[in-house]
N, C-alpha and C positions, 0 to 999 in steps of 0.2 A: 594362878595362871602365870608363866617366866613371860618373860621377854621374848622368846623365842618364839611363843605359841602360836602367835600370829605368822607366822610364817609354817607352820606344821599346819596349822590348819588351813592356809592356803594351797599347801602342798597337797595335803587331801582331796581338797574338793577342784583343783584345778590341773594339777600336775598330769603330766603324757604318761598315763597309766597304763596308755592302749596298745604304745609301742612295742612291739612284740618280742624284741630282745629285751624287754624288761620282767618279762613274764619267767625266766630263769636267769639261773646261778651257775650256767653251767662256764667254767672259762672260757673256752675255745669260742663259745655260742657268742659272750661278751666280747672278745676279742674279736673277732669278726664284724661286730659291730660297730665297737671302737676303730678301728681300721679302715672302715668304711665312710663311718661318721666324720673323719679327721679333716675333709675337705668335700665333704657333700652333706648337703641339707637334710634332715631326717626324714623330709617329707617322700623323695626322693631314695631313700635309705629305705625304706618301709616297704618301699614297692617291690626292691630287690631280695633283701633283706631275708625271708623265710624260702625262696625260690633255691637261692642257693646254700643254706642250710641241708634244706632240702637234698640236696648234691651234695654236699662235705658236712656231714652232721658230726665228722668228728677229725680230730688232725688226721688219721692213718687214712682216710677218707680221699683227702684230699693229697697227702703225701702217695697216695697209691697211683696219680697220675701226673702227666708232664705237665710242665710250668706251663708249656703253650697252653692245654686243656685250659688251664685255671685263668689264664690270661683272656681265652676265646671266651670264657662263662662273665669275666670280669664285664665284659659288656661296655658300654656307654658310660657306666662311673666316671670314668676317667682318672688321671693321675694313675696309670697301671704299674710303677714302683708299687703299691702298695698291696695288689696281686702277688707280685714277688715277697714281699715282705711276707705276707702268711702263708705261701706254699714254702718259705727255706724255714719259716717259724713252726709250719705244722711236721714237713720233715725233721727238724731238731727236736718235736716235744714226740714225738712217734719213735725215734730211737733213740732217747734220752733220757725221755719224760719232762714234765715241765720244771723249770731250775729255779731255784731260790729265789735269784733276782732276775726277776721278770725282765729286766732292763738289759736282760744279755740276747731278749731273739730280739732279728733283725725287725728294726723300723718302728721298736717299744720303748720310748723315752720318761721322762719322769711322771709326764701326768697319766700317762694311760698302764705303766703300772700299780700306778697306785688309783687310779680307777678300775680297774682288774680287783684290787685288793679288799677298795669299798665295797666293790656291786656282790664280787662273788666270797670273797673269804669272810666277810665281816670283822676284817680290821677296820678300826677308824680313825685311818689315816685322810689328811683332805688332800684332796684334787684340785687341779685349776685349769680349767681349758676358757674360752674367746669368751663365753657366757657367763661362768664364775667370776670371772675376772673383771668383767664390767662392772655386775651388781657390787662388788666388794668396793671397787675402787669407787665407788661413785658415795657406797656409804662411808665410808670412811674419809672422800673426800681428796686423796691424790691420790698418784701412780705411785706402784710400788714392783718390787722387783717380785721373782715368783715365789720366792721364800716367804718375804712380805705379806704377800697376796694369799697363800694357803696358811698362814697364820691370822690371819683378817676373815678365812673362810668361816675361820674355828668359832671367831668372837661374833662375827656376823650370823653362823647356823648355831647358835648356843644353844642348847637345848637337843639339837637333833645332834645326829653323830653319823659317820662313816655312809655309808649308800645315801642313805634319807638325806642328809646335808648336801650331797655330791649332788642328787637327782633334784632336790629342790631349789636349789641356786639355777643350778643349769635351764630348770623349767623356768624360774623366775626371769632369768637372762633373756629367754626363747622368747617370753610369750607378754613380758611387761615392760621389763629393766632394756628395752630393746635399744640398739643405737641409734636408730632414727624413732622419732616419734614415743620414745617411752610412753606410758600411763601412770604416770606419778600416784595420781589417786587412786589409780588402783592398787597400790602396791602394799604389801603389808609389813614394808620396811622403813615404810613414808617420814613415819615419827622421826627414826634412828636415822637415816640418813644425812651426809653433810651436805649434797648437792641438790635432793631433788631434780635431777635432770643429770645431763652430759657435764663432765667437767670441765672446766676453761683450758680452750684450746685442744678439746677433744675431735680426735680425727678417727674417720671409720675406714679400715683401709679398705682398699680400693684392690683387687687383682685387674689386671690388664685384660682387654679387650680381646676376646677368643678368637674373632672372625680376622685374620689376617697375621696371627699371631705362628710363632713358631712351636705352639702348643697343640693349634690344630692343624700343622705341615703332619705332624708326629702321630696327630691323631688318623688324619687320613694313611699313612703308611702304613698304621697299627689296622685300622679298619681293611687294608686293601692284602692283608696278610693274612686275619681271621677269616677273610671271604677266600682266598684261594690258597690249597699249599703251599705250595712254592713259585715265585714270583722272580721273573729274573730282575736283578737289583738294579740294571739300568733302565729301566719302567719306572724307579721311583725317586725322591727328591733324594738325593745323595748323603745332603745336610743330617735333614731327618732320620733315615736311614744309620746315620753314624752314630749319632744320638741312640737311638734306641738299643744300637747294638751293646755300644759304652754302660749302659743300663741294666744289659742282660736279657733285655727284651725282646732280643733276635737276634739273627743267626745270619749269617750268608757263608755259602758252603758252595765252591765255583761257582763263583759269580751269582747264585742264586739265594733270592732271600727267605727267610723263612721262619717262625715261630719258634724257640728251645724245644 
């Protein structure tokens, strides 16, 4: 039995298998989910998640209608950049096809191409998103930069490679290696670890408070947009309103505002 095994067979019998974008390989299907996942909870993610597949099962799908459409389906997620993000992503892979480097559509950075690459190519290149990056750093025992950190994936998933390593860190992140309240004993890195626990001086950030924030000014403009066509734009917070346009996320066309 390696080193690793304890952690593969942890993976087996505990890992989010149920998750429904884990269930294919297909890109677009990953990438949608990646996108979605990038600042919402998967539990959250789950709910929406096959609904609108369902609607955009593939780029041309989705490229076949206006940004507004995809913006009005984006729903409640919130952070609607990222709505845009896959409808200028599905338009570019629809009359382009998809490009080598993943890293060239909009709003695809280092870990989520090469999370693309684990889940769906079966390259086994590592990934590091908020939940790999914990368990690493914690067994290893400091912070590290993300070069670091997806080189620590490697010695830390040894044994497993490319998806399997990606999906089992992250599970491990989710559901033990957690920032508050880990389960140390539970964990089956326990031995290998240098912290057992949070590292000194470990901080869990914190996003700002929604209710009063200029994140939900923008959400109510977005929300009072989806509800009615067109809106005359001195009806709404101005601020906001600028914001969103600066974005691409709307439009005001005399005086009137409105969805792309």
């Amino acid at each position: 039995m390696t080193r690793a095994a304890p952690l593969a067979v942890w993976y087996a019998e505990h890992g989010r298998h149920d998750l429904p974008w884990r269930r294919t390989r297909d890109r677009w299907a990953v990438l949608v989910s990646e996108v979605m996942l990038a600042q919402t909870q998967a539990a959250r993610v789950r709910d929406v998640w096959p609904t609108f597949m369902a609607r955009y099962p593939s780029p041309a799908a989705m490229a076949g209608v206006g940004l507004g459409t995809v913006i009005t389906e984006w729903g409640h997620l919130g952070y609607p950049r990222r709505a845009r993000w896959l409808w200028e992503s599905a338009r570019l892979i629809t009359e382009q096809g998809w490009p080598v480097n993943l890293r060239s559509l909009p709003g695809v950075g280092r870990y989520t191409a090469a999370a693309l690459a684990a889940q769906c190519d079966d390259a086994d290149v590592p990934a590091v998103e908020v939940n790999v990056r914990r368990v690493v750093e914690r067994v290893i025992g400091r912070r590290s930069t993300e070069r670091e950190a997806e080189q620590a994936a490697v010695l830390v998933g040894r044994g497993l490679r490319g998806r399997d390593r990606l999906l089992a860190l992250m599970d491990l992140g989710a559901l033990v290696c957690r920032a508050r309240g880990p389960e140390c004993a539970a964990c089956p890195l326990r031995r290998r670890c240098a912290t057992r626990g949070p590292l000194d001086g470990e901080r869990r950030a914190r996003q700002g408070a929604f209710a009063g924030s200029f994140r939900q000014r923008r959400g109510k403009v977005l929300a009072r947009l989806r509800a009615q066509a067109r809106v005359p734009a001195g009806e709404l917070d101005a601020e906001a309103l600028a914001s969103l346009v600066a974005d691409g996320l709307a439009q005001v066309t005399r005086n009137t505002a409105h969805l792309p």
